[in-house]
Backbone and ligand atoms as CSV (ligand in chain L), in Angstrom:
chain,resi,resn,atom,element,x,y,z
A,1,UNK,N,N,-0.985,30.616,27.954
A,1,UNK,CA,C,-0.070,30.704,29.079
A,1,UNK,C,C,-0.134,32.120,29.651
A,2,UNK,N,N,0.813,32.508,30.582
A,2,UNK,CA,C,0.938,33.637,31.130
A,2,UNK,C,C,-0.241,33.877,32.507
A,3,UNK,N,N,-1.161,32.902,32.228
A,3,UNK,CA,C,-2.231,32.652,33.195
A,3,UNK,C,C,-2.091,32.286,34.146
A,4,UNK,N,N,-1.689,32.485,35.631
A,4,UNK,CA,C,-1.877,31.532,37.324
A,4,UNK,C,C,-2.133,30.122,36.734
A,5,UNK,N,N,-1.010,29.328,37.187
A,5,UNK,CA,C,-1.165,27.897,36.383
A,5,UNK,C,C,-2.286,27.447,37.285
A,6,UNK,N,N,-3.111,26.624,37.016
A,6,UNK,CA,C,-4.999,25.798,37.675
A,6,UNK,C,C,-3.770,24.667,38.974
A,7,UNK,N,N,-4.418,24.989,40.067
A,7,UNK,CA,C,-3.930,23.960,40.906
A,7,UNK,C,C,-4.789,22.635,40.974
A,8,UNK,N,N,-3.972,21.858,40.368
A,8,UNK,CA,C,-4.643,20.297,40.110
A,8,UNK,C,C,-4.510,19.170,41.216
A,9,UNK,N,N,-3.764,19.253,42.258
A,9,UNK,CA,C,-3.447,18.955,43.507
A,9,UNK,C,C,-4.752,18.403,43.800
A,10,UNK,N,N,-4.879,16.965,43.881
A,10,UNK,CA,C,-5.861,16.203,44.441
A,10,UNK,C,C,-6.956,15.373,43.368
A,11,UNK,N,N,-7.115,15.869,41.974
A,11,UNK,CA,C,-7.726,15.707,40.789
A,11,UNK,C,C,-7.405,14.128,40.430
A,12,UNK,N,N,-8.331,13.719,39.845
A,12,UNK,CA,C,-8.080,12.743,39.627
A,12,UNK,C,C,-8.447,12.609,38.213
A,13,UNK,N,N,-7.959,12.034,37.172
A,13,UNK,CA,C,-7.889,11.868,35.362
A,13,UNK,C,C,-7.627,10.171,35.539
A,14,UNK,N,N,-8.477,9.572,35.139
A,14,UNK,CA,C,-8.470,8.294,34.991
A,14,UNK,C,C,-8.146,7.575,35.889
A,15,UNK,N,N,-6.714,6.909,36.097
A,15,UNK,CA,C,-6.550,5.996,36.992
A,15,UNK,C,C,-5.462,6.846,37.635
A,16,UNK,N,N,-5.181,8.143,36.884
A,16,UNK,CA,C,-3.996,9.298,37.371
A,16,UNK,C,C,-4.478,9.974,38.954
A,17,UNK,N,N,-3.875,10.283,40.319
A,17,UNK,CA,C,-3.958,11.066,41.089
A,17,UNK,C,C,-3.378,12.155,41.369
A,18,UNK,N,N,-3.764,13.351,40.872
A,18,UNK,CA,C,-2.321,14.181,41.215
A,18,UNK,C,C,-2.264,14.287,42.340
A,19,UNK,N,N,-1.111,14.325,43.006
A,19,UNK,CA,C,-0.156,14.279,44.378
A,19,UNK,C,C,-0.168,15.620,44.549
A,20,UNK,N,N,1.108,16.267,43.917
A,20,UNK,CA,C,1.715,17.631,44.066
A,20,UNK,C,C,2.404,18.234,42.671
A,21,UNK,N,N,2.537,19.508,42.698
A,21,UNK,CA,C,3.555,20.158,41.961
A,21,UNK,C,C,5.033,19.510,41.823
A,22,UNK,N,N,5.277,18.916,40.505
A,22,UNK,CA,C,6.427,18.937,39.994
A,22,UNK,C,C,7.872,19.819,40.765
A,23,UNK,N,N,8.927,19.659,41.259
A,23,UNK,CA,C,9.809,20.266,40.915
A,23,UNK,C,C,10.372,20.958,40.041
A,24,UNK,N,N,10.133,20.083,38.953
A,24,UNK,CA,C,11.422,20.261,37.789
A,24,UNK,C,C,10.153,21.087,37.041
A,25,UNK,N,N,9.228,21.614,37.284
A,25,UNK,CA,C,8.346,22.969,36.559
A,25,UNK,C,C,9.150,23.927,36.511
A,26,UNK,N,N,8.673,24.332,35.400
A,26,UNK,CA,C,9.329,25.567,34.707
A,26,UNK,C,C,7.995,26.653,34.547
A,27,UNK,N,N,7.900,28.057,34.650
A,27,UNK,CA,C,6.966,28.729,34.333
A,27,UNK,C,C,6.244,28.278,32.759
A,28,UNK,N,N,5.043,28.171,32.735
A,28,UNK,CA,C,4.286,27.604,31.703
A,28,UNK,C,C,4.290,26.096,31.063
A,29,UNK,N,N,5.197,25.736,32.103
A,29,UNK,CA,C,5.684,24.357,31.892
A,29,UNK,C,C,5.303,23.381,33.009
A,30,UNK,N,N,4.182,23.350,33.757
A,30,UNK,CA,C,3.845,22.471,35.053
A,30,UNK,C,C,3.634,21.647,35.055
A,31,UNK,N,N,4.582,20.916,35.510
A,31,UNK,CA,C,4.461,19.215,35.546
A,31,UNK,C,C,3.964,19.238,37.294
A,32,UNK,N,N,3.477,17.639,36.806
A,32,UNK,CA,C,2.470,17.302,38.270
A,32,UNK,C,C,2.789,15.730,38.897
A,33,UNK,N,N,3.232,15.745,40.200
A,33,UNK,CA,C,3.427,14.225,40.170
A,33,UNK,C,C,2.026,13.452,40.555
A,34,UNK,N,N,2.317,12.455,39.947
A,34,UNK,CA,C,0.870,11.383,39.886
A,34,UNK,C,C,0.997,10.182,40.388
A,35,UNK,N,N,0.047,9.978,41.166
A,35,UNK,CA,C,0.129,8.247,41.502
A,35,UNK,C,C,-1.006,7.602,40.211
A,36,UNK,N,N,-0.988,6.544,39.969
A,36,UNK,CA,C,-1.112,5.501,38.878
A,36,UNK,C,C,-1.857,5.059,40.360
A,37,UNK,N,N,-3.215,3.881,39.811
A,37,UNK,CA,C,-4.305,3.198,40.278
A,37,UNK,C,C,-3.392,1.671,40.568
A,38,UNK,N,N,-2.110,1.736,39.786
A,38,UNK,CA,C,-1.290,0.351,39.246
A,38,UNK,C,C,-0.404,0.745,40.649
A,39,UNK,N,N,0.004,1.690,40.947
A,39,UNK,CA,C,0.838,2.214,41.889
A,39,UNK,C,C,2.188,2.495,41.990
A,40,UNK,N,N,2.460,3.103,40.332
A,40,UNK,CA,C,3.446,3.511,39.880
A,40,UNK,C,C,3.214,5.664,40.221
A,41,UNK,N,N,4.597,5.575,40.265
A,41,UNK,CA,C,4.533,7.391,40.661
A,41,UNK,C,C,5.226,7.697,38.775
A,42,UNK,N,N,4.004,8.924,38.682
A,42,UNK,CA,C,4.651,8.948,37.201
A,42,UNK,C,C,4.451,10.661,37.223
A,43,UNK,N,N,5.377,11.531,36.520
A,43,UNK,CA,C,5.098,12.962,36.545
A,43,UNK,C,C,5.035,13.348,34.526
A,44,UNK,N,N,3.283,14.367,34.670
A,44,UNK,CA,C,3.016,14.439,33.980
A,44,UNK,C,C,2.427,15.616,33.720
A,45,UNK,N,N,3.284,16.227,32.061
A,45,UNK,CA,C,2.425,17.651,32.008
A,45,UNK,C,C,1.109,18.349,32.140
A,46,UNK,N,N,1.239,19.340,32.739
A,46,UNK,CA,C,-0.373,20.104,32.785
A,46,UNK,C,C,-1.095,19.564,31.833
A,47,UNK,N,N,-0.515,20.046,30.847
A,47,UNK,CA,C,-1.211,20.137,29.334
A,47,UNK,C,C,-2.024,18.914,29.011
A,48,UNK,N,N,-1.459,17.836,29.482
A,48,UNK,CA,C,-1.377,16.490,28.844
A,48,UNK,C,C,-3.031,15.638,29.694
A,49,UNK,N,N,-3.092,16.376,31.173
A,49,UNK,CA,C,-3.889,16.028,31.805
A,49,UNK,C,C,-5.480,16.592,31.822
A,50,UNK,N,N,-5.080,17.297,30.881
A,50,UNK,CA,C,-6.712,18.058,30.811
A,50,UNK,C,C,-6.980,18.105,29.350
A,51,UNK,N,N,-8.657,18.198,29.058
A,51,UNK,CA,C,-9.005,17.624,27.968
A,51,UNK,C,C,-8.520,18.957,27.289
A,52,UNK,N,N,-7.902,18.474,25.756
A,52,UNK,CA,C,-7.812,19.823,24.385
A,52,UNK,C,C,-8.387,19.461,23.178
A,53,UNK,N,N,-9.282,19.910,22.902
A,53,UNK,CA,C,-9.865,19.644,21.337
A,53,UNK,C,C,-10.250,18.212,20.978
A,54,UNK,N,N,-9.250,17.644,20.360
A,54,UNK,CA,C,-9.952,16.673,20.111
A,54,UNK,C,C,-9.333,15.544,20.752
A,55,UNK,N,N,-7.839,16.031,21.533
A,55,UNK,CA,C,-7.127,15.138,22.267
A,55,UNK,C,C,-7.505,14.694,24.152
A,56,UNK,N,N,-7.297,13.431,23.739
A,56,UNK,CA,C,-7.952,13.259,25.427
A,56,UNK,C,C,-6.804,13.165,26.104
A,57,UNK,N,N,-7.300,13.633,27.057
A,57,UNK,CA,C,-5.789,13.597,28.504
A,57,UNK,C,C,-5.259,12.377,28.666
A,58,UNK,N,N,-4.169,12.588,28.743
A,58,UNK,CA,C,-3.442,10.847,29.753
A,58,UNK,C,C,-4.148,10.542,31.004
A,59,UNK,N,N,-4.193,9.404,31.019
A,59,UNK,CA,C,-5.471,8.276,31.797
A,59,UNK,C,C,-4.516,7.760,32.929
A,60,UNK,N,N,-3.374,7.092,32.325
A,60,UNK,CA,C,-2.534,6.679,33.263
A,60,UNK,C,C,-1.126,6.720,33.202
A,61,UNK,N,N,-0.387,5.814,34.070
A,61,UNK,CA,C,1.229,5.665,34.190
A,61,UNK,C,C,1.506,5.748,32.510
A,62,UNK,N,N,0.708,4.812,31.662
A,62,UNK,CA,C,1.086,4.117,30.548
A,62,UNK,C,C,0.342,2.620,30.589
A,63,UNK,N,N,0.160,2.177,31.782
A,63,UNK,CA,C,-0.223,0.613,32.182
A,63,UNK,C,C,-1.772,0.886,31.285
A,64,UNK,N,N,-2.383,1.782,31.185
A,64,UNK,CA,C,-3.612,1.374,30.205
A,64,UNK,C,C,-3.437,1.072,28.994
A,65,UNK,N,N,-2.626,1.970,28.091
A,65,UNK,CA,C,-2.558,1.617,27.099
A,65,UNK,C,C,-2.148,0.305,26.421
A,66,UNK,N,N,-1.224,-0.213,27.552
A,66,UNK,CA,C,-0.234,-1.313,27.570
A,66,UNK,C,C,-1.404,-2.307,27.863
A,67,UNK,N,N,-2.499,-2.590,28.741
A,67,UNK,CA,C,-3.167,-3.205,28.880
A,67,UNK,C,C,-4.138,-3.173,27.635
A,68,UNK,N,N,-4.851,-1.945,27.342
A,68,UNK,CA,C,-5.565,-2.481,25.405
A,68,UNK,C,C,-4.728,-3.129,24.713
A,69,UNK,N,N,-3.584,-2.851,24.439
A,69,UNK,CA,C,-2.513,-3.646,23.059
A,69,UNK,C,C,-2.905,-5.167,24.040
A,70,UNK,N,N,-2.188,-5.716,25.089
A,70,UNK,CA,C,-2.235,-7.068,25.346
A,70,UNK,C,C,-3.897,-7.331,24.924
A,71,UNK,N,N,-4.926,-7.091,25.498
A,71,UNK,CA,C,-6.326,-7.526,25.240
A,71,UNK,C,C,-6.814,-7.745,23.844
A,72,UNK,N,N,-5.842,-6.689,22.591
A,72,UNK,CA,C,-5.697,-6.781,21.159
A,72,UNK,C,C,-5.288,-7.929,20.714
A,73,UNK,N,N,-4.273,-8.374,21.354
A,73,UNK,CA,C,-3.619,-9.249,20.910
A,73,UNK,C,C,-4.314,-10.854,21.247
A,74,UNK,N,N,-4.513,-11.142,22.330
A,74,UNK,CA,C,-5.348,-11.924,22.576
A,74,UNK,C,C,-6.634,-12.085,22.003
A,75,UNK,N,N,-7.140,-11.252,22.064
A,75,UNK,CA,C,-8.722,-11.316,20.645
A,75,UNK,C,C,-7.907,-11.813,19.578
A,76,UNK,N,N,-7.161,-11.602,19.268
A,76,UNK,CA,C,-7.066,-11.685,17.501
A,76,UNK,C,C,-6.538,-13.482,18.290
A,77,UNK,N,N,-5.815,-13.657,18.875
A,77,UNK,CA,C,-5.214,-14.942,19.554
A,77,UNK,C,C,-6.492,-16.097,19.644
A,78,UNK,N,N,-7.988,-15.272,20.223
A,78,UNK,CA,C,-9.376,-16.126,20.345
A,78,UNK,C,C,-9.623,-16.379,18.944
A,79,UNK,N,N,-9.349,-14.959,17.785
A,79,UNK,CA,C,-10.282,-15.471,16.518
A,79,UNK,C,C,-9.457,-16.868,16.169
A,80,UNK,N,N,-8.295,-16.817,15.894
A,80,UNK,CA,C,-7.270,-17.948,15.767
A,80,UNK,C,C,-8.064,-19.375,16.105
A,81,UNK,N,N,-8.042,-19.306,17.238
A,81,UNK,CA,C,-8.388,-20.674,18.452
A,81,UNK,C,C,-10.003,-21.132,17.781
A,82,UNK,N,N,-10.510,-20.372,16.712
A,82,UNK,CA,C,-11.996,-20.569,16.173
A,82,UNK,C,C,-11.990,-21.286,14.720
A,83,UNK,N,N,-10.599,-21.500,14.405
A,83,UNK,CA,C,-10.294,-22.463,13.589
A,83,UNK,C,C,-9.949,-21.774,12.249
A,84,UNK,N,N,-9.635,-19.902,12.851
A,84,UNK,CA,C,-9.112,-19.940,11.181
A,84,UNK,C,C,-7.804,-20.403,10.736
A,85,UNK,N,N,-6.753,-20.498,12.091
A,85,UNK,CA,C,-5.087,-20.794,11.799
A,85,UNK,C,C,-5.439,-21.922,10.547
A,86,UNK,N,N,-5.968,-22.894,10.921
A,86,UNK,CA,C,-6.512,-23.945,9.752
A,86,UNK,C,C,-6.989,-23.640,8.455
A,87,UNK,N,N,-7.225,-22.621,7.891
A,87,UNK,CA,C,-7.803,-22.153,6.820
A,87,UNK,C,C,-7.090,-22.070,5.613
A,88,UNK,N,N,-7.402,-21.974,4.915
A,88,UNK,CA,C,-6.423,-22.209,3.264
A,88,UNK,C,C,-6.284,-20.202,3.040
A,89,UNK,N,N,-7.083,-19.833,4.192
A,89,UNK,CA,C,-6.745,-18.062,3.922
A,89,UNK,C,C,-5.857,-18.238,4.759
A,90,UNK,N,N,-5.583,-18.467,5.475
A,90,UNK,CA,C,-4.699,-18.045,6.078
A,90,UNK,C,C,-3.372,-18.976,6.457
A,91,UNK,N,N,-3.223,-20.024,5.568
A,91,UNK,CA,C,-2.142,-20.627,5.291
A,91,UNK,C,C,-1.171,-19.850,4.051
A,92,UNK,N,N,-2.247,-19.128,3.357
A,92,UNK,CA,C,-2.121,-17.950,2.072
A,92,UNK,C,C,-1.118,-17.080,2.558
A,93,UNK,N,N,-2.066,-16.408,3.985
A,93,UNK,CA,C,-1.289,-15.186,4.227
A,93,UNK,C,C,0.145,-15.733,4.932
A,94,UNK,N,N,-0.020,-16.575,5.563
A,94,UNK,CA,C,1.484,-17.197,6.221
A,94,UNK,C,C,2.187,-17.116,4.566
A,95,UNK,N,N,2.194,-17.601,4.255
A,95,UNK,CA,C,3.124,-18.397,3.028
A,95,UNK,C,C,3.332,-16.725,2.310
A,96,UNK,N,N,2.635,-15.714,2.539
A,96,UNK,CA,C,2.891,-14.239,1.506
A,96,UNK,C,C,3.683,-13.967,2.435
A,97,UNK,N,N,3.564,-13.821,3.841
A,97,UNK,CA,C,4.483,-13.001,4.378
A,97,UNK,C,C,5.963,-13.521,4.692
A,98,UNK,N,N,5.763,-14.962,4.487
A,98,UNK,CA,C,7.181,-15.566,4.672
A,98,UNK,C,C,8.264,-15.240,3.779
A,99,UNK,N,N,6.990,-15.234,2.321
A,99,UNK,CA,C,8.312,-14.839,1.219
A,99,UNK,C,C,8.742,-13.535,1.456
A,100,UNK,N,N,7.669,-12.780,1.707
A,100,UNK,CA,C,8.388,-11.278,1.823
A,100,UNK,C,C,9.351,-10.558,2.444
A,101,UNK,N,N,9.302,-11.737,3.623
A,101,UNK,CA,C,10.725,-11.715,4.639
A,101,UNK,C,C,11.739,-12.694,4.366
A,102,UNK,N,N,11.523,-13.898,3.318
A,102,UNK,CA,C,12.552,-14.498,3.161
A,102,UNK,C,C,13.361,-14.661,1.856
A,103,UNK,N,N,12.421,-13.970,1.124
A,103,UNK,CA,C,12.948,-14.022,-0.224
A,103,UNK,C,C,12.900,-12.693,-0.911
A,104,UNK,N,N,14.368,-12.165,-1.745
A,104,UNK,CA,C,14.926,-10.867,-1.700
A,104,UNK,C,C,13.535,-10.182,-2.634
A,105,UNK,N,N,13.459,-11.186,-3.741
A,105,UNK,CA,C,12.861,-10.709,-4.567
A,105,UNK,C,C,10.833,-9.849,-4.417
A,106,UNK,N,N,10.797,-10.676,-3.276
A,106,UNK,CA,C,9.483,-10.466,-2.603
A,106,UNK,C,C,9.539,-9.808,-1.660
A,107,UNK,N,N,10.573,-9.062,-1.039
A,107,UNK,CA,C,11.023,-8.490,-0.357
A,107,UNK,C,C,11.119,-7.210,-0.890
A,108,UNK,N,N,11.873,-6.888,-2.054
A,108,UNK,CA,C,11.693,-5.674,-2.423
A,108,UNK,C,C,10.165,-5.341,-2.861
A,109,UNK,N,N,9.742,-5.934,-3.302
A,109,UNK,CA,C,8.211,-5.366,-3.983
A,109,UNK,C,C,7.031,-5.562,-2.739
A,110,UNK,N,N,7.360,-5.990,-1.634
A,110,UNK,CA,C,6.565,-5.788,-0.605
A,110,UNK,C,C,5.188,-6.225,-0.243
A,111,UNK,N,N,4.674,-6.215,0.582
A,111,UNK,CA,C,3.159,-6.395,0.984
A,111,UNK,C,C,2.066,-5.190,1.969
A,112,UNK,N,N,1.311,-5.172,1.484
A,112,UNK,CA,C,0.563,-4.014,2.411
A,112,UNK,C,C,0.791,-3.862,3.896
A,113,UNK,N,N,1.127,-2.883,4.195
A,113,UNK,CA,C,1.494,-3.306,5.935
A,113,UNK,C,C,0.148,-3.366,6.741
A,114,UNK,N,N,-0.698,-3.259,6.615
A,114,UNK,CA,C,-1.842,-3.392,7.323
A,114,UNK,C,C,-2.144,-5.011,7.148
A,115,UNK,N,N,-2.044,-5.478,6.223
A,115,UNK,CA,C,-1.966,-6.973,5.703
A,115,UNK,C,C,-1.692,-7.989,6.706
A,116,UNK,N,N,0.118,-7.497,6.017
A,116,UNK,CA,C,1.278,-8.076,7.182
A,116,UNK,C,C,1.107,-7.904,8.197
A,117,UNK,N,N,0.199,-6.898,9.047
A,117,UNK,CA,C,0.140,-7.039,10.542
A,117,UNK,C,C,-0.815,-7.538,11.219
A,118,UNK,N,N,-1.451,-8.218,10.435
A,118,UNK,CA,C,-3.402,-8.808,10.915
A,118,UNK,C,C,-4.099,-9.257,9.931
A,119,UNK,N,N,-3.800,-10.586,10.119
A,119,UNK,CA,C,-4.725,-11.408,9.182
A,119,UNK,C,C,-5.960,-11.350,8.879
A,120,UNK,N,N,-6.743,-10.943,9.547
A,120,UNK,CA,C,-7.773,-10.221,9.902
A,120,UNK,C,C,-8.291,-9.430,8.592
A,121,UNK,N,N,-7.434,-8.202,8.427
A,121,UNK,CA,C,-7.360,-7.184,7.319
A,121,UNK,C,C,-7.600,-8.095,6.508
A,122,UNK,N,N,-6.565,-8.650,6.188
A,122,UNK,CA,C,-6.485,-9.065,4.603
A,122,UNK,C,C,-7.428,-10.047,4.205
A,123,UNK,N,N,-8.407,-11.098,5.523
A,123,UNK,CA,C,-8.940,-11.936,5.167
A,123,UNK,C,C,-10.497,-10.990,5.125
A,124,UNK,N,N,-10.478,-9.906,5.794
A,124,UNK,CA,C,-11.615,-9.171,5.015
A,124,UNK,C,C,-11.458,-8.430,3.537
A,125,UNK,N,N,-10.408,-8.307,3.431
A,125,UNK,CA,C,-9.713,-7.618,1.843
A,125,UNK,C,C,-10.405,-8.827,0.686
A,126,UNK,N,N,-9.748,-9.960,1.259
A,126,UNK,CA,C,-10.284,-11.321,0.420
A,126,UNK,C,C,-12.059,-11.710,0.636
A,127,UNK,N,N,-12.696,-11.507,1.504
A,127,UNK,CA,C,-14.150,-11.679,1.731
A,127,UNK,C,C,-15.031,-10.635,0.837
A,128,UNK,N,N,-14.660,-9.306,0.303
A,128,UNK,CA,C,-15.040,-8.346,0.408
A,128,UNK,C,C,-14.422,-7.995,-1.145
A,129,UNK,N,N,-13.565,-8.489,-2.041
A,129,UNK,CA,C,-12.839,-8.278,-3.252
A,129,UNK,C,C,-13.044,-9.229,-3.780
A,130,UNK,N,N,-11.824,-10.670,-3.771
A,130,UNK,CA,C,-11.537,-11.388,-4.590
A,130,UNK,C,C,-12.629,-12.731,-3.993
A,131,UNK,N,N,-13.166,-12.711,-3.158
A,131,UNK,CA,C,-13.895,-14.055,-2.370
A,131,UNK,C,C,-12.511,-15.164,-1.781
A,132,UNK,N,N,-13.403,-15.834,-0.839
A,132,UNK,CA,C,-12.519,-16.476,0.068
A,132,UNK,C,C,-11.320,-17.709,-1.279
A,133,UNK,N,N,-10.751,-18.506,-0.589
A,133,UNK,CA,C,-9.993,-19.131,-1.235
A,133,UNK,C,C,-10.731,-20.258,-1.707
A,134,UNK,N,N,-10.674,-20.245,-3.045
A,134,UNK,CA,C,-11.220,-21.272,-4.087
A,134,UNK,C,C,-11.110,-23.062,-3.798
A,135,UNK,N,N,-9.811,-23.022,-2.853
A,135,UNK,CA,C,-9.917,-24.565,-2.583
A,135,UNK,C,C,-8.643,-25.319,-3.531
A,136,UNK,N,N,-7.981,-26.481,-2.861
A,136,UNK,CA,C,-6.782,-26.680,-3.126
A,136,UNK,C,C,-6.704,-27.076,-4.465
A,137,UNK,N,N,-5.648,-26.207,-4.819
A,137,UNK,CA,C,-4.819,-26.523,-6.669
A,137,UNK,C,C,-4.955,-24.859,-6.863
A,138,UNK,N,N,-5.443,-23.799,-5.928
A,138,UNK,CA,C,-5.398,-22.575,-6.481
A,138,UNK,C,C,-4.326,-21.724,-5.572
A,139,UNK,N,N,-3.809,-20.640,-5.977
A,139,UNK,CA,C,-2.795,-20.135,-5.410
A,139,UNK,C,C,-3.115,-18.098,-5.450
A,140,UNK,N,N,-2.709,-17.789,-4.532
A,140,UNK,CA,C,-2.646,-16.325,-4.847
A,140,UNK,C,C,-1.609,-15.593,-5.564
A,141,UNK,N,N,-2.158,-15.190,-6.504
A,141,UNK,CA,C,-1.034,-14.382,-7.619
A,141,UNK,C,C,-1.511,-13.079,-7.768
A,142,UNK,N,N,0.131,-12.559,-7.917
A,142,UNK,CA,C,0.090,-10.912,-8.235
A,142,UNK,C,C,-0.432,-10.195,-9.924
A,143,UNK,N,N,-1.145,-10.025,-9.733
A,143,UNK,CA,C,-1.399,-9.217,-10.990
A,143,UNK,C,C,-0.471,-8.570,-12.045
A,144,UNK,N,N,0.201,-7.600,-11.268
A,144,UNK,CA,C,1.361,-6.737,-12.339
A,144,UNK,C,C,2.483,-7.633,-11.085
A,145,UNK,N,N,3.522,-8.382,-12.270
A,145,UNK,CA,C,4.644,-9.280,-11.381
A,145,UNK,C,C,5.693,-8.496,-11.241
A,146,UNK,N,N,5.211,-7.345,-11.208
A,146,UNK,CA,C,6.378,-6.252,-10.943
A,146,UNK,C,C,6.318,-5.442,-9.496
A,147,UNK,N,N,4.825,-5.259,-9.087
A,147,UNK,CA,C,4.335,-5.212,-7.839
A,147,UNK,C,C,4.289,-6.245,-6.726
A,148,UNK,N,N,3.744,-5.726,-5.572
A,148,UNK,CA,C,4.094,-6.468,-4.319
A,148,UNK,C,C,2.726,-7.076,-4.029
A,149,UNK,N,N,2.340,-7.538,-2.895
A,149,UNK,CA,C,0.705,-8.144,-2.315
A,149,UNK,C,C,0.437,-6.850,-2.043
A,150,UNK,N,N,-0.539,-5.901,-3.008
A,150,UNK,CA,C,-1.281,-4.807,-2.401
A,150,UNK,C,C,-2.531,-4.584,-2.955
A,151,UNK,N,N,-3.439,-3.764,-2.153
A,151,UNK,CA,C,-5.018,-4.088,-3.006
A,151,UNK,C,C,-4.711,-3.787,-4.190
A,152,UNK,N,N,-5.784,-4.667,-5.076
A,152,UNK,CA,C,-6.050,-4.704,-6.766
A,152,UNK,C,C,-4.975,-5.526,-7.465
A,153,UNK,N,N,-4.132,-5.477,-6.550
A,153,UNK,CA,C,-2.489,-6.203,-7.165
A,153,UNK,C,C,-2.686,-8.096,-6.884
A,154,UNK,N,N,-3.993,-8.560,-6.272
A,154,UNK,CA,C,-4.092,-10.203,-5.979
A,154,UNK,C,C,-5.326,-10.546,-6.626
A,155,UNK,N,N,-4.890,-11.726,-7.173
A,155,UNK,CA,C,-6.212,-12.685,-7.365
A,155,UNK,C,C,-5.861,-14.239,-7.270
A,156,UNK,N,N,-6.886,-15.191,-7.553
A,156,UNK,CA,C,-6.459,-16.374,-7.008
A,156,UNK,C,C,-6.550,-16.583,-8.367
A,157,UNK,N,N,-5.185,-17.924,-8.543
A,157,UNK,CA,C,-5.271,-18.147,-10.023
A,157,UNK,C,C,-4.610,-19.663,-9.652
A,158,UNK,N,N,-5.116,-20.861,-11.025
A,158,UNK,CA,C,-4.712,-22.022,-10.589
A,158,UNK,C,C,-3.095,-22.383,-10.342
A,159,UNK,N,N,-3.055,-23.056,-10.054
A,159,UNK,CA,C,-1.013,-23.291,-9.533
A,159,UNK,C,C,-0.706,-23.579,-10.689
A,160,UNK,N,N,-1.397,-24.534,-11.903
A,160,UNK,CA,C,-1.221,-24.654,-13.138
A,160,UNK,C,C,-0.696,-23.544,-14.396
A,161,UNK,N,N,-1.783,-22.473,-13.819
A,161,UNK,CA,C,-1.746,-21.371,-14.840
A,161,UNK,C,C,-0.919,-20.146,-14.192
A,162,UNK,N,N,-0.857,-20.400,-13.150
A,162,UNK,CA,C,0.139,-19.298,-12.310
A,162,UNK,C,C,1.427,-20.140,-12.849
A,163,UNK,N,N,2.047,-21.321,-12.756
A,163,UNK,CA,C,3.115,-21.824,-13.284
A,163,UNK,C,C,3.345,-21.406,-14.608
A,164,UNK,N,N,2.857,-21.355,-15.312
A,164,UNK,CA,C,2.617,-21.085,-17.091
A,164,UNK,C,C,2.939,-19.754,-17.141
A,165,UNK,N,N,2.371,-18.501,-15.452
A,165,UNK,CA,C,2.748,-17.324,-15.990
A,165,UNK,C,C,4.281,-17.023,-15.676
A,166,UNK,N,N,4.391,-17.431,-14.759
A,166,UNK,CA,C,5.848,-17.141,-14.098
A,166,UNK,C,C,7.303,-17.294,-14.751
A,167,UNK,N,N,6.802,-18.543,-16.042
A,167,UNK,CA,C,7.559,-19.284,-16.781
A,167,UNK,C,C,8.173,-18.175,-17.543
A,168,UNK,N,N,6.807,-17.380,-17.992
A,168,UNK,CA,C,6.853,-16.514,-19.281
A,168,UNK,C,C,7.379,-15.342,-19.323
A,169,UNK,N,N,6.946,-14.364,-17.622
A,169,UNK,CA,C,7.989,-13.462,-17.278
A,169,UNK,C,C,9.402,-13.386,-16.678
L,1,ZN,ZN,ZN,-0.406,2.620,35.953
C-alpha cells in the first residue's frame, strides 16, 4: 500500500467490468463498482480483482461460482440416471446415512463427511479397499462397534454373522 492506487476503470476480470471508483473507498482500501456479464452491479475490492500468488481474482457477481455447484450437482444427478441409484452400493450408502441421522446411537459415532456428501467417494472407497458389494445376504459392518462408517472402520460381513456379532456386544 501507500502506492497511487492502479486505475482499473474499464478492465475487465472475467465476466467482471469495472465501471468506476467505489465511493465507500477508503485510502488503501479501493473498492470498484462492477457490472457482472449476468447484469448484476456488484462492488468489489482492488485486492480481490487482480491476480495474488496463488489466489485467483473474482471472476464474477458470484453467478459463476453458483453456476459450477448447480453443473456439480447435476453430473453427480447424470451418474445416478446410469443406474447406480439401483445398486446394492448404494442402497448401502442410503441405509448408513439414514441411520446416522436417524438413530442416536449412529449418530454419535458418525460417518466420514466426505462419504455422507457423495456417493461417489465412498463407492470409490469401496472399489478401491473392501471391493464392490458381495451380493444379497451381506451387509456393511463396522469393525471396532465403538466407531462410526470411517476408512478401515467397514467391511462387508454376512447379515448372519453380523447378527451373531451385535448379539455379543
Ligand atoms: Zn453475475
Amino acid at each position: 500500500m501507500g502506492m497511487p492506487a492502479k486505475d482499473m476503470t474499464g478492465l475487465r476480470i472475467g465476466r467482471l467490468t469495472v465501471l468506476h471508483r467505489d465511493e465507500s473507498s477508503r485510502p488503501g482500501h479501493i473498492r470498484w463498482l462492477c457490472q457482472c456479464d449476468c447484469g448484476a452491479l456488484t462492488v468489489k475490492q482492488g485486492g480481490a480483482l487482480r491476480l495474488g500468488g496463488s489466489r485467483r481474482p473474482v471472476q464474477s457477481c458470484g453467478c459463476l461460482i453458483k453456476e459450477i455447484a448447480r453443473k456439480r450437482v447435476s453430473t453427480t444427478k447424470i451418474a445416478f440416471k446410469h443406474g447406480m441409484t439401483d445398486s446394492l452400493e448404494h442402497r448401502t450408502w442410503s441405509h448408513m446415512r439414514a441411520r446416522v441421522r436417524h438413530l442416536p446411537q449412529y449418530t454419535k459415532r458418525g460417518m466420514h463427511q466426505p462419504w455422507y456428501d457423495d456417493f461417489r467417494i465412498f463407492y470409490q472407497y469401496l472399489i478401491e479397499t473392501i471391493g464392490p458389494h458381495p451380493g444379497p445376504g451381506w451387509t456393511i459392518d463396522r469393525i471396532n462397534n465403538a466407531a462410526g462408517y470411517f476408512p478401515d472402520n467397514i467391511r462387508w460381513l454376512t447379515t448372519d454373522a453380523n447378527r451373531r456379532r451385535k448379539k455379543k456386544s
